[in-house]
KESELUM-833343 format. One record per residue: residue number from 1; residue in one letter; y, z, x of N, C-alpha, C in turn. Coordinates in steps of 0.2 Angstrom, whole numbers. Example, Ala and Ser with C-alpha at 12.3 -4.5 7.8 and 13.67 -1.06 7.14 Angstrom:
2
1,A,-28,39,66,-22,39,62,-16,39,66;
2,S,-11,35,64,-5,36,68,0,39,64;
//
This chain:
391
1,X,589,323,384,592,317,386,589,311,382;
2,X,591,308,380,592,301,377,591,293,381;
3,X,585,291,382,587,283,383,583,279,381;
4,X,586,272,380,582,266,377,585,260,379;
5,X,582,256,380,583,250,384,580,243,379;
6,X,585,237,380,582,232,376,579,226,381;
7,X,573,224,380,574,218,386,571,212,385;
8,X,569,206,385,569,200,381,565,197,388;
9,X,560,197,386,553,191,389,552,186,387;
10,X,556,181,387,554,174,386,558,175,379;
11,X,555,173,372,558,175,364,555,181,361;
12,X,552,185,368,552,190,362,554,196,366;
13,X,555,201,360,559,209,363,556,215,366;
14,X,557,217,369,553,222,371,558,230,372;
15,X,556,235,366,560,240,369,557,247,370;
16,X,560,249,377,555,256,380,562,263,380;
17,X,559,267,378,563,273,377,560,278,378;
18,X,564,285,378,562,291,382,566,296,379;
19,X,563,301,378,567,308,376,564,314,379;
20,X,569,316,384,567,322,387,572,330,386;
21,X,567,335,385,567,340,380,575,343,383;
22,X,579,345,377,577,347,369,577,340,365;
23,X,578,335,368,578,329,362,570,328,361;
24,X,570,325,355,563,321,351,562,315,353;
25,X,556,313,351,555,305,352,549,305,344;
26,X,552,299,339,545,298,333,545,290,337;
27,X,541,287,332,537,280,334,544,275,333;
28,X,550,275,329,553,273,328,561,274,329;
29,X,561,281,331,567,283,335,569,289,340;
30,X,573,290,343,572,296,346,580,300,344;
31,X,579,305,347,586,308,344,587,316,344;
32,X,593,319,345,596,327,347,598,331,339;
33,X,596,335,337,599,338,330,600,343,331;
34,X,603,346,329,603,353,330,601,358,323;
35,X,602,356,317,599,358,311,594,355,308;
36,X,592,350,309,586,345,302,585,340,309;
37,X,576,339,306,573,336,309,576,329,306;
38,X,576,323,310,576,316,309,572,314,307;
39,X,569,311,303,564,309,300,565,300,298;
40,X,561,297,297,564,289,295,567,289,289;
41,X,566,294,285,568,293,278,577,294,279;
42,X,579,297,284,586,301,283,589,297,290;
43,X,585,291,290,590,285,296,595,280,288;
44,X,601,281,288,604,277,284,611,277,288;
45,X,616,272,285,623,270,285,626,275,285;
46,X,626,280,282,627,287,280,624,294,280;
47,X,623,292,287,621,298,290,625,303,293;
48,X,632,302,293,637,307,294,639,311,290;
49,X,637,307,282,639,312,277,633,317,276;
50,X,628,314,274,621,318,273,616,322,276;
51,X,618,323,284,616,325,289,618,332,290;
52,X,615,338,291,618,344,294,617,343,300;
53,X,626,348,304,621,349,311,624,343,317;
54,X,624,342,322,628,340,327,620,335,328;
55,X,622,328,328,615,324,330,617,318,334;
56,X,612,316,337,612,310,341,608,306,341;
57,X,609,298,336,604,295,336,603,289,339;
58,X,597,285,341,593,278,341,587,276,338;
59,X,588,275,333,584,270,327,582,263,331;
60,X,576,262,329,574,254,330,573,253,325;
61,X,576,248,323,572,243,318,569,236,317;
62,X,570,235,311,565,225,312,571,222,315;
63,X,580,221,314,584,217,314,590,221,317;
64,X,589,227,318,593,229,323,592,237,328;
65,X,595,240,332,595,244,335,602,250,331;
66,X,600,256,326,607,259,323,607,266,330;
67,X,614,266,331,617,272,334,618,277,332;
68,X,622,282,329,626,288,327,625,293,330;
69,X,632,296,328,635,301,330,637,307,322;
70,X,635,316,324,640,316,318,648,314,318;
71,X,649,319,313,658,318,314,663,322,319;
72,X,659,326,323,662,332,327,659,330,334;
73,X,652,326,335,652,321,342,649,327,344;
74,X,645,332,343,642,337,346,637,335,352;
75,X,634,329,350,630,326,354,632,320,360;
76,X,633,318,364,635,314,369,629,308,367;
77,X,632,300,366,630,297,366,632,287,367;
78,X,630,285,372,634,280,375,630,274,373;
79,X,632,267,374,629,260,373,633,254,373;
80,X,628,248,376,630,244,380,626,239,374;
81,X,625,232,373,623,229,369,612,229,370;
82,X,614,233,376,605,233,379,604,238,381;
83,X,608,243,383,605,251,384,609,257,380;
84,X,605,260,381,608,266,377,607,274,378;
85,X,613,278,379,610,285,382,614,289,382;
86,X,612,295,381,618,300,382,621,301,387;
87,X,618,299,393,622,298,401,626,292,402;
88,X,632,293,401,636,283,400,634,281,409;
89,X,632,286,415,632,283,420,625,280,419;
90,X,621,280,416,615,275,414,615,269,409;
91,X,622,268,408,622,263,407,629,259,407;
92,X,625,252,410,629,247,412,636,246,408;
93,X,643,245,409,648,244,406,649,249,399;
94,X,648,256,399,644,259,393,651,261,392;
95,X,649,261,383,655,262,378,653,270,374;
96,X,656,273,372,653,280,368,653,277,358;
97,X,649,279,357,648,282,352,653,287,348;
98,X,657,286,343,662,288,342,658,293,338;
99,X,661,300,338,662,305,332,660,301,325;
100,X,657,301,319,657,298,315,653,293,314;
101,X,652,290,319,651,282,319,643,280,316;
102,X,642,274,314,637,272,313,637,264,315;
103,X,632,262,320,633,255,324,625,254,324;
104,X,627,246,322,622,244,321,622,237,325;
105,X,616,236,331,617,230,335,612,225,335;
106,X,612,220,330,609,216,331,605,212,337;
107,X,600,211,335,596,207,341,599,201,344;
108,X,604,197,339,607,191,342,611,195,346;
109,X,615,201,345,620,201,349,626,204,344;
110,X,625,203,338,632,205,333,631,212,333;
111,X,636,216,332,638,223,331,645,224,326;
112,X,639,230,322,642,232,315,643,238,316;
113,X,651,242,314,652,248,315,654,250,307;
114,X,652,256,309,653,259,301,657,266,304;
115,X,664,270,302,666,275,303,668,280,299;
116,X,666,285,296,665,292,295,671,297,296;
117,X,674,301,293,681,304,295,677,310,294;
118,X,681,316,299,681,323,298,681,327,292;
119,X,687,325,287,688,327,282,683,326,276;
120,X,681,319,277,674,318,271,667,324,274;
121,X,667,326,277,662,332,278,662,340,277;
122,X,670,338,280,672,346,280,680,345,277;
123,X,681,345,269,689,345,266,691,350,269;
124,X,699,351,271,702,357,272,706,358,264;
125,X,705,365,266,708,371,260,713,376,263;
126,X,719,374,262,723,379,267,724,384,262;
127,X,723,384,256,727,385,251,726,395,250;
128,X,731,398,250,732,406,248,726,409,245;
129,X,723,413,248,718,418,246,721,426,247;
130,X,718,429,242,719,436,244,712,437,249;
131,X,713,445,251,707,449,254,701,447,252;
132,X,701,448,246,693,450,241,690,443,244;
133,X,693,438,242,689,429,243,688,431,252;
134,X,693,431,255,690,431,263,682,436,265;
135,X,685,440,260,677,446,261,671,442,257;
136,X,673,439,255,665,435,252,664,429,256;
137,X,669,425,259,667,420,267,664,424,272;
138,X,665,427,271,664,432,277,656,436,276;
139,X,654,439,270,648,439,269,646,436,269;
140,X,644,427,267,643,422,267,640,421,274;
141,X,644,419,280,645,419,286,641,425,290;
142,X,640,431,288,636,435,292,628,433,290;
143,X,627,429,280,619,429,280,619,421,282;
144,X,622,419,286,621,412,287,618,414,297;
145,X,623,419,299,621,421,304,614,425,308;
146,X,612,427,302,607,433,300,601,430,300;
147,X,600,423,296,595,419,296,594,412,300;
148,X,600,412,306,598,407,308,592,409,316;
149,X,588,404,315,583,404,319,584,405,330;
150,X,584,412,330,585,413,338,583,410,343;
151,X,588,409,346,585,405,355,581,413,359;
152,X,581,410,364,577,415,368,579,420,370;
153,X,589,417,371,591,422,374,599,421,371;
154,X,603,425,375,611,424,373,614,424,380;
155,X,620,419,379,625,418,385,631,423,386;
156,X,632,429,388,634,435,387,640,435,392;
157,X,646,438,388,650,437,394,654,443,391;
158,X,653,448,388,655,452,383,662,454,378;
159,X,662,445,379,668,446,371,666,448,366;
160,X,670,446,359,668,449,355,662,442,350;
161,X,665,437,355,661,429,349,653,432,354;
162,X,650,434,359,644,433,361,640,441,360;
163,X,647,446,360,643,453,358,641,452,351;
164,X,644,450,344,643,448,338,636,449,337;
165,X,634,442,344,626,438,343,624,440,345;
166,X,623,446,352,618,451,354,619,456,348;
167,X,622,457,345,621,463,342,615,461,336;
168,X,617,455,334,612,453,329,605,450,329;
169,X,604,449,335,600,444,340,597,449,344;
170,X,591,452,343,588,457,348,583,451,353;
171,X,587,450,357,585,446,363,588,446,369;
172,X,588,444,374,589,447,380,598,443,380;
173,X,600,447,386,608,442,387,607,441,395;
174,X,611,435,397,611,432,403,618,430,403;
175,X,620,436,410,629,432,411,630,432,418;
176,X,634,428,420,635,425,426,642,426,427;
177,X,644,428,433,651,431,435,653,429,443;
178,X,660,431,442,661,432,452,667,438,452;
179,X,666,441,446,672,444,444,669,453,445;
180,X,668,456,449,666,463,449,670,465,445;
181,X,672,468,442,676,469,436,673,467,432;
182,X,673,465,427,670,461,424,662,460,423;
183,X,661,462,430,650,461,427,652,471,427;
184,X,655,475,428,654,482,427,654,483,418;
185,X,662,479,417,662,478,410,655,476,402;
186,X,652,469,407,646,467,405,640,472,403;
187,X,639,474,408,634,481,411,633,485,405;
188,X,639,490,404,641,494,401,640,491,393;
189,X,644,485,391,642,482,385,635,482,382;
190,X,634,477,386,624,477,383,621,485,386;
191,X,623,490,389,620,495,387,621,498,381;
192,X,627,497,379,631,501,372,626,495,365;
193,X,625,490,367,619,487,363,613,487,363;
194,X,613,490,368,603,493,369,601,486,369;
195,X,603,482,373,600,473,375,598,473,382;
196,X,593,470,384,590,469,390,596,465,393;
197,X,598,466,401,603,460,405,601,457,409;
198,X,603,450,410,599,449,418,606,446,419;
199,X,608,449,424,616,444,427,614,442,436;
200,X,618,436,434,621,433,440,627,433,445;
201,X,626,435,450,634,437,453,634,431,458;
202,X,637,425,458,642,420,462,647,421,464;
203,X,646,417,470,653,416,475,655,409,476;
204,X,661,409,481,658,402,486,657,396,487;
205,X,650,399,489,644,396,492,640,392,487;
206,X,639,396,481,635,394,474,639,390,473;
207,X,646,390,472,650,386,467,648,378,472;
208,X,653,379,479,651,374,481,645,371,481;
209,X,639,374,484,634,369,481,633,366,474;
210,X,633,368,469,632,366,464,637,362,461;
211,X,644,362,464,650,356,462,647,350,462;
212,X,643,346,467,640,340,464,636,338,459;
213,X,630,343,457,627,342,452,630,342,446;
214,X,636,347,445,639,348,439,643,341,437;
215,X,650,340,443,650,334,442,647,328,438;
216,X,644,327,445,638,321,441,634,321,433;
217,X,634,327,430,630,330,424,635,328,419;
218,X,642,331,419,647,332,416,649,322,417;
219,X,649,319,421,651,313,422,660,312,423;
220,X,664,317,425,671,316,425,673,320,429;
221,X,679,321,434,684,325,440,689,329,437;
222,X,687,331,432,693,334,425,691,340,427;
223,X,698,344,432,698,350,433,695,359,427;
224,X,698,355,422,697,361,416,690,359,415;
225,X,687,354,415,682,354,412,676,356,417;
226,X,676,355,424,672,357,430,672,363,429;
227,X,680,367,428,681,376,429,677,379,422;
228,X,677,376,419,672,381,412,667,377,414;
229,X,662,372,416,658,372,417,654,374,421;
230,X,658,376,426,654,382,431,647,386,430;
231,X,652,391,425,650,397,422,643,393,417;
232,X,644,390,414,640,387,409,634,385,412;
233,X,637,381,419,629,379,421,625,384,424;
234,X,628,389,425,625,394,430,621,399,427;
235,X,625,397,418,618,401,414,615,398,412;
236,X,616,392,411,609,389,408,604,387,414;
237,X,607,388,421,600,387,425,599,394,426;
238,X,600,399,425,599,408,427,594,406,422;
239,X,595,405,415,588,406,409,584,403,412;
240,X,584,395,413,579,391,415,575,396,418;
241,X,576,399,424,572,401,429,569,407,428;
242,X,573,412,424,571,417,420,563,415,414;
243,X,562,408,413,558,406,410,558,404,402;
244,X,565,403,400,567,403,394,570,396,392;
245,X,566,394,387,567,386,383,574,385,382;
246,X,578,389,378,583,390,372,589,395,374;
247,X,594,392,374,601,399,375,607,399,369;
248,X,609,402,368,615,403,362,618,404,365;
249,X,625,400,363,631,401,366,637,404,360;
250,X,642,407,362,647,407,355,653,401,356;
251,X,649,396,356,656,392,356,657,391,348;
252,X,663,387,348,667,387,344,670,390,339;
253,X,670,401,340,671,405,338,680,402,338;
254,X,679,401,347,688,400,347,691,395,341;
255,X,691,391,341,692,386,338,692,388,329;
256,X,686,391,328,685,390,320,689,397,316;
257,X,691,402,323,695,407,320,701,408,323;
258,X,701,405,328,709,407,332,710,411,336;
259,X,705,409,342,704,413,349,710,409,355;
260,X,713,408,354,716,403,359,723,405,361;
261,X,725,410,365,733,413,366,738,405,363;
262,X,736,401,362,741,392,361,742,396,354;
263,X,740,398,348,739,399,343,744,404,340;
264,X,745,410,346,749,412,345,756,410,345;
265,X,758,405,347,764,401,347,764,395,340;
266,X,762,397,336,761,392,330,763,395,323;
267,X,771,391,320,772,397,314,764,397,309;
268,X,765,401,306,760,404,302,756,397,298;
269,X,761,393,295,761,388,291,757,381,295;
270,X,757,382,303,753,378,307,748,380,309;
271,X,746,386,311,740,390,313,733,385,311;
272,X,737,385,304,727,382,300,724,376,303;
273,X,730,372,302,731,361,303,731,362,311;
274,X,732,367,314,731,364,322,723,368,324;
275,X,721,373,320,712,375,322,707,369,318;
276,X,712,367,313,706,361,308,705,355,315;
277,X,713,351,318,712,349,323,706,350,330;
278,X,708,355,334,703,358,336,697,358,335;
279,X,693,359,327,688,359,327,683,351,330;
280,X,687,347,325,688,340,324,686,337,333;
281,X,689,340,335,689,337,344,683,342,346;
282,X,681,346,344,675,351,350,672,346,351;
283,X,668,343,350,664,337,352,665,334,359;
284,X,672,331,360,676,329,364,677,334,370;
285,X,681,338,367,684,344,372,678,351,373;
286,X,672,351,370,667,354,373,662,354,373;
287,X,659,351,367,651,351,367,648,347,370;
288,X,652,338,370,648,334,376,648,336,384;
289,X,652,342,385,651,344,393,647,348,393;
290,X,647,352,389,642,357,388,635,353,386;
291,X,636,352,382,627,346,380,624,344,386;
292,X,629,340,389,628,337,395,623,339,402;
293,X,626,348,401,622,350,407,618,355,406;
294,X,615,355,398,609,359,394,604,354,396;
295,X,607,347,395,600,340,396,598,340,404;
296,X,603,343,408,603,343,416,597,350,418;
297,X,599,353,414,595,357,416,588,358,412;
298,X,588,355,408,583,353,402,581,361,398;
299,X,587,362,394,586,370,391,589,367,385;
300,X,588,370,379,590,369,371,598,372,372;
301,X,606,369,371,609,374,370,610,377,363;
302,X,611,381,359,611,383,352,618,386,352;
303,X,618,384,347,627,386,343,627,389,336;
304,X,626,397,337,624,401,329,633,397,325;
305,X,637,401,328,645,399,326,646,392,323;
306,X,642,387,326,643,379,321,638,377,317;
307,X,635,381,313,631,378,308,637,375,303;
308,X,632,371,299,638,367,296,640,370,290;
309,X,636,374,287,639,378,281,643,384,282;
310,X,643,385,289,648,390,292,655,385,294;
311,X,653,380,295,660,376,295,665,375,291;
312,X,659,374,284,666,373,281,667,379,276;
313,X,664,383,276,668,390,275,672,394,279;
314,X,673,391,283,679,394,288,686,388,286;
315,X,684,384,286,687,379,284,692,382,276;
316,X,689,386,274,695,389,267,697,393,269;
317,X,699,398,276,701,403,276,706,402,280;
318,X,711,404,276,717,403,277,723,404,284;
319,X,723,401,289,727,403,295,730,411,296;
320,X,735,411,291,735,421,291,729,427,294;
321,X,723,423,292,717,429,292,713,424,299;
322,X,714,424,303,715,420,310,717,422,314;
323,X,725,421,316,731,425,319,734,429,315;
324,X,735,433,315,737,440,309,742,444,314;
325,X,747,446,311,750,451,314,749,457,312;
326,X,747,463,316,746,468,311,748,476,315;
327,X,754,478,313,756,483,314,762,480,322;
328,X,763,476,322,767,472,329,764,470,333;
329,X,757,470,332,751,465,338,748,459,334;
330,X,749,454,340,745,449,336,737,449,336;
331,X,734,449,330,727,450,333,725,442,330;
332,X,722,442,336,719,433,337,711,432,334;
333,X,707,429,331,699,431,329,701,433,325;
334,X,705,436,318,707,442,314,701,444,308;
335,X,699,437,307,694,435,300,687,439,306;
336,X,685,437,312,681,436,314,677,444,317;
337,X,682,447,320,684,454,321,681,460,316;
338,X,684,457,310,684,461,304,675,462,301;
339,X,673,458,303,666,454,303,664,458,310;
340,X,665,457,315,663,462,319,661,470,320;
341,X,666,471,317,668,479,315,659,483,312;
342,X,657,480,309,650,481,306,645,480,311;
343,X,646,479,316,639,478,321,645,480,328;
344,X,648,482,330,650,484,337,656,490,336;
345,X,655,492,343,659,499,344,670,494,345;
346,X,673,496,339,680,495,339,683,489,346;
347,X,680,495,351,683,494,356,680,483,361;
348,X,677,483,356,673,479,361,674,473,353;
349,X,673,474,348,677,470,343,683,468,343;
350,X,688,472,346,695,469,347,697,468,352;
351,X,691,467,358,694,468,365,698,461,365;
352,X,703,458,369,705,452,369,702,448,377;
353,X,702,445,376,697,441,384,698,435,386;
354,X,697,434,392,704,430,396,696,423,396;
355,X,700,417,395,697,410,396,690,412,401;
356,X,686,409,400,679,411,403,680,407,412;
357,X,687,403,411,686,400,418,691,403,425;
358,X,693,409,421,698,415,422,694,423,423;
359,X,689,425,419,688,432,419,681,428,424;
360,X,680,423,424,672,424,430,675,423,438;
361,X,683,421,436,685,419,444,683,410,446;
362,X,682,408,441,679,402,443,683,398,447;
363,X,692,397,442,695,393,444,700,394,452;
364,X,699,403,452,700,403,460,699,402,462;
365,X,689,403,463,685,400,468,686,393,470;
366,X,688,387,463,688,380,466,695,380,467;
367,X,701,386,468,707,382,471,704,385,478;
368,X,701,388,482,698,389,488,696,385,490;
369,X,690,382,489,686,377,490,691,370,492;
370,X,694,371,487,698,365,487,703,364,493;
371,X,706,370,495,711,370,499,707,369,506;
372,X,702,373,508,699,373,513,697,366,514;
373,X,697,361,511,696,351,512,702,348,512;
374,X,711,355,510,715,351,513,716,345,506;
375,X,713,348,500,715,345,496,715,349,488;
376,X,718,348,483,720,349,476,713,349,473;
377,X,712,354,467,705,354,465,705,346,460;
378,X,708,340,458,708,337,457,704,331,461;
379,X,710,332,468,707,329,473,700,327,476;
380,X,700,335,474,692,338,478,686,335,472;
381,X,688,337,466,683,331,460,683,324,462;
382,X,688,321,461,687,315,462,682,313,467;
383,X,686,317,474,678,314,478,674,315,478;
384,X,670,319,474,664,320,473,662,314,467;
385,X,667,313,462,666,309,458,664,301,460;
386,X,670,299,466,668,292,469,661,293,472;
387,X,658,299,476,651,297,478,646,301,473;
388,X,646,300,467,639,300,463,634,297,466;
389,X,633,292,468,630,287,469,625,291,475;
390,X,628,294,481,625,297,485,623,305,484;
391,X,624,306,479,621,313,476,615,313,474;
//
């Protein structure tokens, strides 16, 4: 987590800041990266373009205070003319930091924005490929996979985006459920990968307690975003206490090859331009809630699936090899699967797997919860959301 505060004694300024782990703090800025170290050399205007890697920045300088964001928002990050944090409820009247952005706040008070698009970092290439080029993205993508540097552990729920990572990643898995069914399936996977398990079986009782904290983390009553948060917080605090810095997650598997039943509904010639979308918003629609409660529970989240040179090589392969029809079935992942096939047993590379806020049970759980206060699980957010304060 992120914060830095401006404050004025008389005529002069005074600024006190804090970075608590995974964030950094150097003498001049502090800040969230998830590829390359920040350094003072690489604080510019154009930091969106030159940056790998999902980051979150606060620079001081002689004449101003610079902000940014990449162009995908990986990082959560808010600010006021005097504070600034990745938790907008730590600060006063707080605005976000947009995806892209580069803000710069002068001492008088003047603020200079500077904005960034998606497409200047990542062109899309919709353009017709045979087989052979997909199979060279795709090697490409497994040695980008091969060397990226492992967390401690994996978030394991055994589809095919997180069996991938255990297959490749000789480190333990950590998966959380309420779904018997489902932890039997888990079980059985990671023994078929010869990977160490540690699962968590929830009910309830756990959900209920923990709905305020995750609220309050996440910052919003957004039913979809509490129901996958669940599951999310439950394994980054199971690692936490397991004794583990660092967790990998497979997000943006779905997204970057066409995991999403919507997708299916999309002629061929859309498929690409609504995943390119999609990418573009992860930031928005997953990784600031996610981030959000990596910093709550103070554990690294890692994202093998989003490095940036695997972005934008996904970004040339062509919607067809995403959602593929093949033989009267639609196979969803197609590109990603195929890539699969070489590290897992068929069955477990093609398995098709229902929304993580569905196969854990999550979302039933909170229509229970809900119903039993005689209220809608919206309802039931909200008041949790109006009394932050007493949490």
């Amino acid at each position: 987590m992120l914060y830095a505060a401006l404050m004025f004694e008389g005529n002069r300024k005074k600024i006190v800041s804090k970075a608590k782990y995974p964030c950094k703090s150097k003498e001049s800025h502090i800040y969230d990266s998830s590829e390359e170290e920040i350094t003072v050399d690489k604080i510019s205007d154009e930091m969106p373009l030159r940056l790998k890697g999902f980051y979150s920045v606060i620079a001081f300088k002689p004449k101003y205070i610079l902000l940014s964001r990449d162009v995908i928002g990986g990082k959560p990050l808010y600010y006021s003319k005097t504070e600034f944090s990745s938790f907008k409820s730590f600060v006063d009247g707080a605005k976000s930091v947009n995806p892209g952005e580069v803000i710069k706040i002068y001492y008088d008070g003047y603020v200079e924005t500077k904005k960034y698009e998606f497409d200047q970092v990542f062109p899309p290439d919709p353009s017709k490929k045979d087989w052979g080029e997909i199979e060279n993205y795709l090697e490409y993508i497994e040695k980008k996979l091969l060397k990226f540097k492992a967390g401690d552990c994996i978030s394991f729920s055994g589809g095919v985006d997180s069996s991938l990572l255990a297959a490749i990643y000789d480190v333990p898995l950590v998966s959380v459920t309420a779904n018997e069914k489902e932890e039997e399936y888990i079980k059985q996977t990671a023994k078929e990968l010869g990977r160490e398990l540690y699962i968590y079986r929830f009910g309830e009782k756990e959900v209920a307690d923990a709905l305020p904290e995750i609220v309050k983390a996440i910052e919003e009553p957004n039913p979809f975003h509490v129901s996958i948060g669940i599951p999310i917080y439950f394994s980054l605090k199971k690692a936490k206490e397991l004794g583990f810095s660092s967790m990998m997650f497979g997000q943006g598997a779905d997204e970057l090859f066409g995991g999403y039943k919507k997708y299916e509904d999309c002629r061929e010639d859309e498929v690409y331009w609504v995943l390119r979308k999609d990418v573009e918003l992860l930031g928005i629609n997953n990784l600031e809630r996610d981030v959000k409660l990596s910093y709550k529970v103070e554990i690294e989240l890692l994202t093998p699936y989003l490095q940036w040179d695997i972005i934008k090589t996904v970004m040339k392969i062509p919607g067809e090899y995403k959602v593929r029809k093949v033989g009267g079935e639609i196979i969803r992942k197609f590109a990603l699967r195929k890539l699969a096939e070489k590290y897992l047993p068929r069955e477990v590379a093609y398995r098709q797997k229902k929304a993580v806020q569905y196969s854990t049970k999550t979302a039933s759980i909170l229509e229970k919860i809900a119903k039993k206060e005689g209220l809608t699980i919206k309802g039931l957010l909200e008041r949790y959301y109006e009394n932050l304060g007493n949490i």
